[in-house]
C-alpha positions in Angstrom: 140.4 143.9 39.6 136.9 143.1 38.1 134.8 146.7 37.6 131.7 146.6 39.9 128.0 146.6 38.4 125.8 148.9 40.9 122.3 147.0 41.2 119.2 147.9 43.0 119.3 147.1 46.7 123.2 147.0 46.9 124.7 148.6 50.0 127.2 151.7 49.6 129.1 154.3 50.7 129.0 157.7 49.8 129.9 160.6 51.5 131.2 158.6 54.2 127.5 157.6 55.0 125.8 153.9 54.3 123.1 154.0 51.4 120.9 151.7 49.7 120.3 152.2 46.3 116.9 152.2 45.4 116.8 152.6 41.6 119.1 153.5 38.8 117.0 156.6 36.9 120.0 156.8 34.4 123.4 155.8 33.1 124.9 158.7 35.3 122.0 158.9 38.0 121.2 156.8 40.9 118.1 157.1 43.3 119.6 156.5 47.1 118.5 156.4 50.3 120.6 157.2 53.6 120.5 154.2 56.2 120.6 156.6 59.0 118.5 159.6 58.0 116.2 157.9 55.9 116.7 161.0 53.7 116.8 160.4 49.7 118.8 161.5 47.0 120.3 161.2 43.7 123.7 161.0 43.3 126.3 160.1 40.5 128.3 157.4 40.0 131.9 159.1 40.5 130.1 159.4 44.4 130.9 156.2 45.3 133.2 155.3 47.2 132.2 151.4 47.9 129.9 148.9 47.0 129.5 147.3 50.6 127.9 143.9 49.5 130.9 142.9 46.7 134.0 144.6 47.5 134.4 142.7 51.1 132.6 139.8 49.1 136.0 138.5 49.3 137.1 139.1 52.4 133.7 138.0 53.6 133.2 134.6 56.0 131.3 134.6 58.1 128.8 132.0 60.3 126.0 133.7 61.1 124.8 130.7 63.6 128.3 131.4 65.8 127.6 130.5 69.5 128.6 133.2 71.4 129.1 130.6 74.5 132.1 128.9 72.6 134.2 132.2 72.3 136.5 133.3 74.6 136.2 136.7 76.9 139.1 138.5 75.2 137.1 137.8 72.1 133.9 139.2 73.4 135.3 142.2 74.8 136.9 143.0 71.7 133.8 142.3 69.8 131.5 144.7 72.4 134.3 147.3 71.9 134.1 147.1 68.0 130.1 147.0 68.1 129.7 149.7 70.6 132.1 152.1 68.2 129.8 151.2 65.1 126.7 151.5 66.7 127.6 155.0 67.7 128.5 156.5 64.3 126.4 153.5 61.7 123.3 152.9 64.2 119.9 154.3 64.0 120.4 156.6 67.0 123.7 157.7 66.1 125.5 160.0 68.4 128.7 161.3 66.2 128.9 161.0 62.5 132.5 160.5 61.4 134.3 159.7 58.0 135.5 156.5 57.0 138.9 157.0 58.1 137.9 158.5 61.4 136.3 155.0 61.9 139.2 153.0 61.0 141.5 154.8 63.4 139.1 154.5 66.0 138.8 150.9 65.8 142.6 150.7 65.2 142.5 148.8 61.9 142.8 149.0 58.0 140.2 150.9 55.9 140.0 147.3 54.0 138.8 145.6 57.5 136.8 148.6 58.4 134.9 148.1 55.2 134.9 144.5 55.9 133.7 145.1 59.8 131.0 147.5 59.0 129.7 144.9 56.0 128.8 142.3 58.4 127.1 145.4 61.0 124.9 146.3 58.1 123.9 142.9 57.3 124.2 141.1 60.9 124.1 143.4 63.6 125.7 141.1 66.6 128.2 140.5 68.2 129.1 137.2 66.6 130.1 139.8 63.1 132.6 141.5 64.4 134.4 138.6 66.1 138.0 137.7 64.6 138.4 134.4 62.8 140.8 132.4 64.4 144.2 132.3 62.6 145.4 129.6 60.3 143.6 127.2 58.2 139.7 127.0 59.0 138.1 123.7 60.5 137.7 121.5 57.7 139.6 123.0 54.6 141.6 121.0 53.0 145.6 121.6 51.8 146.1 118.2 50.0 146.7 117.7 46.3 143.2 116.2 44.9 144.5 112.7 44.1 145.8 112.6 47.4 142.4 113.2 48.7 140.9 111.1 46.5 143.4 107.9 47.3 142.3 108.9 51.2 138.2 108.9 50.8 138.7 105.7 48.9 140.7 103.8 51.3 138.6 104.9 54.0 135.6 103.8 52.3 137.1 100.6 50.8 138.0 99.3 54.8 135.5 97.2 57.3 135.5 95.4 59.6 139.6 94.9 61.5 140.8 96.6 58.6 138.7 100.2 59.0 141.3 100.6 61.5 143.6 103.7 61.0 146.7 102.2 60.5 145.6 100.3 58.2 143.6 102.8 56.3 147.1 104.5 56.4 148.7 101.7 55.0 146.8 101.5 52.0 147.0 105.0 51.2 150.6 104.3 50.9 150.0 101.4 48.4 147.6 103.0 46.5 150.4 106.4 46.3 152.9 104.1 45.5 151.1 103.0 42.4 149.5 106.1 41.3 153.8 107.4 42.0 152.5 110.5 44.1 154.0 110.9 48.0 152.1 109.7 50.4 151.0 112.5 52.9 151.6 112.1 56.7 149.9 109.5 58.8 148.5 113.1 60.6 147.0 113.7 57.4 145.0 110.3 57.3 144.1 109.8 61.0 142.2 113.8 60.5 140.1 112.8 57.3 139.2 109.6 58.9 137.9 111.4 61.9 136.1 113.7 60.2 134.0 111.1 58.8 130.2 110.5 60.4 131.1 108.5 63.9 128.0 106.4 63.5 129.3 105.5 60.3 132.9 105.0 61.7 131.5 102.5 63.9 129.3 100.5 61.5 132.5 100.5 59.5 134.7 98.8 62.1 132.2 96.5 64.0 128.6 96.4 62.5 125.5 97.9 62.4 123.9 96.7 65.5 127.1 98.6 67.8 126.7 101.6 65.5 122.6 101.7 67.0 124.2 101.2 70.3 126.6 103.6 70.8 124.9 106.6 68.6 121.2 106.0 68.3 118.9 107.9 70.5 117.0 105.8 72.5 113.5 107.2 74.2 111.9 105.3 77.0 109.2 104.0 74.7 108.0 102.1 77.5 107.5 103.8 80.8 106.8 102.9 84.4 105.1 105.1 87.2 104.7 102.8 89.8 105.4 99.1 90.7 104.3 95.9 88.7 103.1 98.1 86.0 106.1 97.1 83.5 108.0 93.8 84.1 110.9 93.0 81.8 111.4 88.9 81.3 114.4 87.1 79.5 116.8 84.7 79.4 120.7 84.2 80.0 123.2 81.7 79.5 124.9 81.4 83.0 128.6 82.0 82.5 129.9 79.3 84.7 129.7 75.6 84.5 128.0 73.8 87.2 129.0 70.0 88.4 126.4 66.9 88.9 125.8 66.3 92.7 126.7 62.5 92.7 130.4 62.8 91.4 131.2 66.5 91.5 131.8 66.0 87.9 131.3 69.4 85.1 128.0 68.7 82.8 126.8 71.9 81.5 126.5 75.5 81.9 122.9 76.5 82.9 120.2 78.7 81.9 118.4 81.3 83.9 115.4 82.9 82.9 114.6 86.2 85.7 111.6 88.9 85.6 112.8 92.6 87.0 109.8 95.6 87.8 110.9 98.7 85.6 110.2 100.9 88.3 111.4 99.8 91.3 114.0 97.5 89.3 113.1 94.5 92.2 114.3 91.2 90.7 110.3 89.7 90.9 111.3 85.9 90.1 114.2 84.1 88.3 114.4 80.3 87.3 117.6 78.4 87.0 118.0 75.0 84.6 119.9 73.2 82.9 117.1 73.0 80.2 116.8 75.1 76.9 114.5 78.4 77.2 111.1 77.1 76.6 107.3 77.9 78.1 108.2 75.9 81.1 111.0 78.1 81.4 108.6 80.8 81.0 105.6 79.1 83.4 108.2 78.4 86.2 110.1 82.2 86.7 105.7 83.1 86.1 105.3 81.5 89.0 108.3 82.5 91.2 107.7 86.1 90.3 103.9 86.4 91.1 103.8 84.3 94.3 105.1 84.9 97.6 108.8 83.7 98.2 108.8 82.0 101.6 107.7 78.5 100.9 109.8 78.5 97.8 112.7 79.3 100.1 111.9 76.7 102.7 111.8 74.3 99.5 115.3 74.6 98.7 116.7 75.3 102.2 117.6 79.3 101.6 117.7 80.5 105.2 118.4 84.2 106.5 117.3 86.1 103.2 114.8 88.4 102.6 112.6 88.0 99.2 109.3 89.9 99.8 108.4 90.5 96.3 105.4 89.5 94.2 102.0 90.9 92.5 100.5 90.0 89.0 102.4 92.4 86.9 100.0 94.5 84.5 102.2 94.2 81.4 105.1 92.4 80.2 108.1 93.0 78.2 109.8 90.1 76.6 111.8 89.7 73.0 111.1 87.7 70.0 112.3 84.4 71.1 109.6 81.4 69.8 109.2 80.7 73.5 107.7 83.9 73.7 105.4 84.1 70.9 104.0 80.8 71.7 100.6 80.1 72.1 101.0 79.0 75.8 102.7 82.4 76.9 100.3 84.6 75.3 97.2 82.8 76.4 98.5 82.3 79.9 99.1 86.5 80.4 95.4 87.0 78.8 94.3 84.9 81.0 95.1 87.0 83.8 94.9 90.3 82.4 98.5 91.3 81.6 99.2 92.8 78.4 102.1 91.4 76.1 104.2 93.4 74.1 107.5 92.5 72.5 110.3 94.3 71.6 111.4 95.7 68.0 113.3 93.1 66.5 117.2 94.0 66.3 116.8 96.1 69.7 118.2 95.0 73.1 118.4 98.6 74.6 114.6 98.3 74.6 115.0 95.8 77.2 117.9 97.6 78.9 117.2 97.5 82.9 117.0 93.3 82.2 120.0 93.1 80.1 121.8 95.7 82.6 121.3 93.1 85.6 122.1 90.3 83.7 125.5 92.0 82.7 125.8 93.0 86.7 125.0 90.0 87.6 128.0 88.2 85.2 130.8 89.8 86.2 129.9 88.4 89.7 129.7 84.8 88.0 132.6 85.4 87.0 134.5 85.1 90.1 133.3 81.6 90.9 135.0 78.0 90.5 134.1 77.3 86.8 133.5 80.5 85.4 133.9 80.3 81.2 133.8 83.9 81.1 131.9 85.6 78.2 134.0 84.4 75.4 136.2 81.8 74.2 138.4 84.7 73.4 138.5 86.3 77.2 138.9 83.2 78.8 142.2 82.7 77.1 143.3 86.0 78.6 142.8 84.4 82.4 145.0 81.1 83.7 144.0 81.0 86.8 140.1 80.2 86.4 139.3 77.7 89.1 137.9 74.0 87.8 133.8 74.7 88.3 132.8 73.0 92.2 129.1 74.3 92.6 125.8 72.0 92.1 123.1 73.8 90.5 121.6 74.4 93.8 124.6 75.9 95.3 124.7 78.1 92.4 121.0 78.8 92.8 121.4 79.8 96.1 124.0 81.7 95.7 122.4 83.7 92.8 119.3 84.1 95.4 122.1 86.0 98.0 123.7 88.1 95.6 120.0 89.3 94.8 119.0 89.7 98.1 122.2 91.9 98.2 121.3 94.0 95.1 118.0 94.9 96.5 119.2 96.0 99.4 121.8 98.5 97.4 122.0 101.8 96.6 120.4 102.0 93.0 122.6 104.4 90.4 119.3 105.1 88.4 116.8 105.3 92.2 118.8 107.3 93.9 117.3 104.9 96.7 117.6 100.7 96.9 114.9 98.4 94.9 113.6 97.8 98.5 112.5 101.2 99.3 111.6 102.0 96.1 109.1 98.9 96.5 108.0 99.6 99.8 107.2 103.5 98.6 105.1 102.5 96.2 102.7 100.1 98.6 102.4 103.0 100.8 98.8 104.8 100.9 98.0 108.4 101.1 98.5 107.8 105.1 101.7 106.0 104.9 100.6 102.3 105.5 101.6 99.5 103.7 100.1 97.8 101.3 100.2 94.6 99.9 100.5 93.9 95.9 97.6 91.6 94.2 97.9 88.1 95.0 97.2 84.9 93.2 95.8 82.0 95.3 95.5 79.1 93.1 99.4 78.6 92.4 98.8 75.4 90.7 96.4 76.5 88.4 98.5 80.0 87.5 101.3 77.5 86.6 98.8 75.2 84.4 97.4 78.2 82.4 101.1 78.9 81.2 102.4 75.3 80.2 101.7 74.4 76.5 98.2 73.5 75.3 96.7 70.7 73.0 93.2 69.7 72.1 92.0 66.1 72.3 88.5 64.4 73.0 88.1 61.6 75.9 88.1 58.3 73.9 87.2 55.2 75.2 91.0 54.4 76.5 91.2 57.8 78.0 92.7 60.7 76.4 95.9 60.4 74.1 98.6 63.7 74.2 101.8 63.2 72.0 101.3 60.0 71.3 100.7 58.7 74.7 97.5 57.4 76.6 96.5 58.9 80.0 93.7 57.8 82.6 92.2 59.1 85.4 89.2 57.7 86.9 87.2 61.2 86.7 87.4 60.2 82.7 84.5 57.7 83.7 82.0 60.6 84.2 82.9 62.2 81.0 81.0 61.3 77.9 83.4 59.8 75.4 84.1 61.9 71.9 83.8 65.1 74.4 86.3 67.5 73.2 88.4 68.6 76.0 91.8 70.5 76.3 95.0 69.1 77.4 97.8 70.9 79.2 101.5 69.2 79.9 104.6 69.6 80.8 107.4 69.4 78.1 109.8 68.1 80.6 107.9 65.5 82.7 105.4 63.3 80.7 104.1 61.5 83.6 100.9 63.6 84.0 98.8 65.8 81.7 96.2 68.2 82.8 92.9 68.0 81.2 89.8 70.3 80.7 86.8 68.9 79.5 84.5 71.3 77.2 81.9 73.0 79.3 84.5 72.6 83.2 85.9 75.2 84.7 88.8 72.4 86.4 91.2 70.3 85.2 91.1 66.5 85.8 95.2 65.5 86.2 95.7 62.3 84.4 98.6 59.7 84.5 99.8 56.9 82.4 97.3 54.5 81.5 100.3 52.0 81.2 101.8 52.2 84.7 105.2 50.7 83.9 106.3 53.6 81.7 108.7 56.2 82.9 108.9 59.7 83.1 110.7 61.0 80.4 110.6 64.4 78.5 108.8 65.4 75.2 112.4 65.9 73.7 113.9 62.6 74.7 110.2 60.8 73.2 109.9 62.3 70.3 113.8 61.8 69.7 113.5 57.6 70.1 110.5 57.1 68.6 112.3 59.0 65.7 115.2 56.8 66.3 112.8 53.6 65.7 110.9 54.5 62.9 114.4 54.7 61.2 114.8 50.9 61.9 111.3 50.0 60.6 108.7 51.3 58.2 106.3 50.1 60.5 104.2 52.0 63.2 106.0 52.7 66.3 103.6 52.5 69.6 104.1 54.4 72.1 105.1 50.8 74.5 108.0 50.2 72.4 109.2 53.7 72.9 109.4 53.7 76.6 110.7 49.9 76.6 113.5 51.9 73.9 114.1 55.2 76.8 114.2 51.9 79.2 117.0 50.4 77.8 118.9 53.3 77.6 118.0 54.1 81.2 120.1 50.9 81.9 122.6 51.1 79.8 123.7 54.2 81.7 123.3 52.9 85.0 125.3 50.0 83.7 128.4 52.0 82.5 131.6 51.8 84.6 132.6 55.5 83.6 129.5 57.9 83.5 130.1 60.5 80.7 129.1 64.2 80.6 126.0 63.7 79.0 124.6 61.0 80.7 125.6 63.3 83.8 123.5 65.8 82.7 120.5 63.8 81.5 120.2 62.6 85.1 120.6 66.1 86.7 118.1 66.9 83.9 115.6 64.3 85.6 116.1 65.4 89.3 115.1 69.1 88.4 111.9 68.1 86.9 110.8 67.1 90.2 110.8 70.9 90.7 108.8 71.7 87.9 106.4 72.6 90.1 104.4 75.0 92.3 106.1 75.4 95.9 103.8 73.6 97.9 102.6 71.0 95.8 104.2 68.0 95.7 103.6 65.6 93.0 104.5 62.2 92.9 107.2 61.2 90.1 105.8 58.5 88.3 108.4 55.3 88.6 108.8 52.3 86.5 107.4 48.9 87.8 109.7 46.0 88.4 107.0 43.2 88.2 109.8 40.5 89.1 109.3 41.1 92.2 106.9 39.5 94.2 104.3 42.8 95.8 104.5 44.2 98.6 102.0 43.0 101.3 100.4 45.8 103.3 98.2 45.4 106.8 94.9 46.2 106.3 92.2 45.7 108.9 
């Protein structure tokens, strides 16, 4: 055994008392002071008996942060008994002073562990010192060879993705053994090192980054709501269910449905369902469902017996980063009625978690209807019996309408309560009336502040907007080169919205050329493209719509209608409803001027 070098400040014991030695006056003299009496003296080194701090050095270890919660009671009675004994012969109001070996028999042990025991008094003075350590190896130590646990850490760190699995991690720390001619240790072995690795970084291991934020970030509410309307969440989903065409029950696509919920009282304020990409009439139209009263919208598409009294201008808006969100339309539209626009962290879905929670609800429903695709290639394989899809896009809107009406009318996990009362709380006054949320009047002019936006000038032939010319006889009070601002509708043509510089109302304008169709921005813009290929010459915007004509024929023409031309003409029936329930604008038709007119009486 190593001799022992007595420094200032070690810890002894001398004359079966605990002393600190406070300086060393000379090779055979020592300056001490007593722990308990505080009395001083100098003593020699053949006094000693032990040096506290480095003879149970080794027997020392010891975590001083223990929680005392995880032991057992057996362990803390035992520990009480061992501090109580110590306290009464080491402490500073020491009842009964006793020699070392007095100590040890007392507490029924070793002088070794006595030392050991009244170390970690001296220094600790708890409870958690004088608990046993738990037999066997300790948490964490390893027993393996070091090439063997360096073959391990580098096959764990060498697998992602399907292969960070543990079997196979396994399997190549038998490969790699095999080479380096060492045995391989047990699969036991493996499967403990690999889950003693950081679980976030497990997971980013086996399936990505953006599951190892899911599962183990923390997430604050960074945005939340005290009362109704304050925070509404907006996005879209991909419907998982294909819908059929109304005319020969045929499949054509699966739709799109864009829905606003209140944080708060997590009431579903408005949804729109299309068969149409997201975009800002997306955007405009679920605007407009959500801030308006329900019922004429309901009479509209024949939705009897359901409740759906919901609405208010919300004060801000959640959305993510999509384009059709950051688009000039969307932002201006919310300024212009005071709601403030903020967007989510990109790479973040939990920040819009109430949204994305309904739309997972709401799925799993879907997915128990005629024509469900479930929410993977992969998943559908694992079901035979999916029935062929049977429901129109209104059926399925209605239907989506129910199972809403149904969820408000719920118990809520997160409320405590259903959306419904939560809503109706929150329009109660100090007295307990109702109130009623803030309402926007002009409906049409809500939904014309959110479609997209151009600038133009009145020319002589009207105004031109993508291309096209438009007229309106309220042109012909308007000075001509007057700059003025044009709204439209990407999916309907037929009409534009214009506001001349200096008005405070738009002037709706049609086709100056009354035989073109309605058509949508897409469709234009993809056959005028389609021409210019043919000819390096200017394409007009005539010989585009005598192009979209042609086709127009063509697939009334064909025998055997095929999916896309199925879903073009749904397409063109749900413009119609591109609009404000309540107004009802007149789709602009193509003139067939073989035919003789149409005489009417006049008097």
């Amino acid at each position: 055994m190593a001799g022992l070098k007595i420094t200032v400040g070690e810890l002894i014991v001398c004359h079966n008392e605990i002393a600190r030695v406070n300086a060393c006056l000379s090779s055979d003299k020592i300056q001490v002071t007593f722990k308990n009496t505080k009395r001083q003296a100098v003593i020699g080194p053949e006094e000693i008996r032990y040096v506290l701090s480095q003879q149970t050095e080794h027997l020392e270890d010891l975590d001083p942060a223990l929680d005392l919660a995880e032991l057992s009671e057996e362990q803390l009675v035992l520990a009480q008994r061992r501090y109580d004994i110590l306290a009464k012969h080491l402490g500073d109001n020491q009842t009964e002073k006793l020699s070392i070996e007095d100590i040890a028999t007392e507490l029924n042990l070793g002088i070794p562990r006595t030392y050991q025991l009244i170390s970690r008094f001296v220094k600790y003075g708890d409870l958690g010192s004088l608990v046993n350590n738990a037999p066997g190896p300790k948490t964490g130590s390893r027993r393996l060879a070091e090439p063997i646990e360096l073959i391990i850490q580098a096959a764990i760190d060498s697998a992602n993705g399907p292969a960070s699995t543990t079997k196979k991690i396994y399997g190549a720390v038998k490969r790699m053994c095999a080479n380096a001619k060492l045995t391989p240790p047990s699969i036991k072995a493996v499967t403990a090192r690999v889950q003693s690795q950081n679980p976030k970084e497990r997971t980013k291991r086996q399936y990505g980054p953006k599951k190892a934020r899911q599962d183990h970030d923390v997430r604050p509410h960074i945005f939340p709501a005290t009362r109704a309307l304050e925070l509404v969440q907006l996005d879209h989903c991909r419907v998982d269910c294909e819908v059929v065409d109304e005319k020969y029950r045929s499949p054509i696509a699966r739709p799109w449905l864009t829905l606003a919920i209140d944080v708060y009282t997590r009431v579903v304020l408005g949804f729109y369902l299309t068969l149409d990409s997201p975009s800002a009439l997306s955007n405009a139209m679920c605007m407009i469902h959500a801030v308006l009263p329900k019922k004429m919208w309901l009479e509209k598409y024949k939705i009897l017996n359901i409740d759906y009294p919901y609405y208010g201008l919300p004060r801000r808006i959640h959305v993510d980063n999509g384009k059709d969100f950051r688009s000039f339309a969307f932002i201006h539209g919310c300024s212009q009625y005071g709601i403030k626009l903020t967007w989510r962290p990109p790479a973040t879905p939990h920040n819009g978690a109430h949204i994305e929670r309904f739309f997972g609800t709401l799925m799993r429903k879907v997915r128990a209807l005629p024509g469900a695709t479930m929410s993977s290639v992969a998943d559908k394989k694992n079901y035979s019996n999916i029935a062929a899809p049977a429901m129109t896009i209104s059926e399925l809107r209605e239907w989506i309408t129910e199972q809403i009406d149904i969820y408000h009318k719920e118990k809520h996990e997160g409320l405590r309560c259903s959306p419904l009362y939560q809503w109706e709380e929150s329009f109660k006054d100090k007295q307990g009336r109702l109130t009623t949320p803030e309402l926007v009047v002009d409906s049409e002019r809500f939904f014309l502040d959110f479609l997209p936006i151009k600038s133009s000038s009145v020319q002589r032939s009207g105004v031109k907007a993508n291309s096209i010319d438009y007229f309106s006889p309220a042109l012909s009070a308007i000075s001509i080169k007057t700059k003025c601002i044009v709204r439209y509708n990407p999916m309907s043509l037929a009409k534009i919205w214009v506001k001349p510089e200096g008005a405070s109302d738009y002037i709706e304008c049609t086709y100056s050329d009354v035989r073109h169709s309605d058509t949508t921005l897409a469709e234009f813009q993809h056959a005028k493209k389609e021409l210019a290929t043919k000819s390096n010459a200017r394409v007009s915007a005539h010989e585009v719509f005598m192009a979209l004509e042609r086709n127009e024929q063509r697939v009334s023409d064909a025998n055997q209608r095929t999916k896309k031309a199925r879903l073009s003409e749904e397409k063109k029936k749900s413009r119609l409803n591109a609009f404000p329930a309540g107004s009802n604008p007149t789709p602009s038709k193509a003139v067939d001027y073989s035919q003789p007119p149409k005489i009417y009486d006049v008097e």
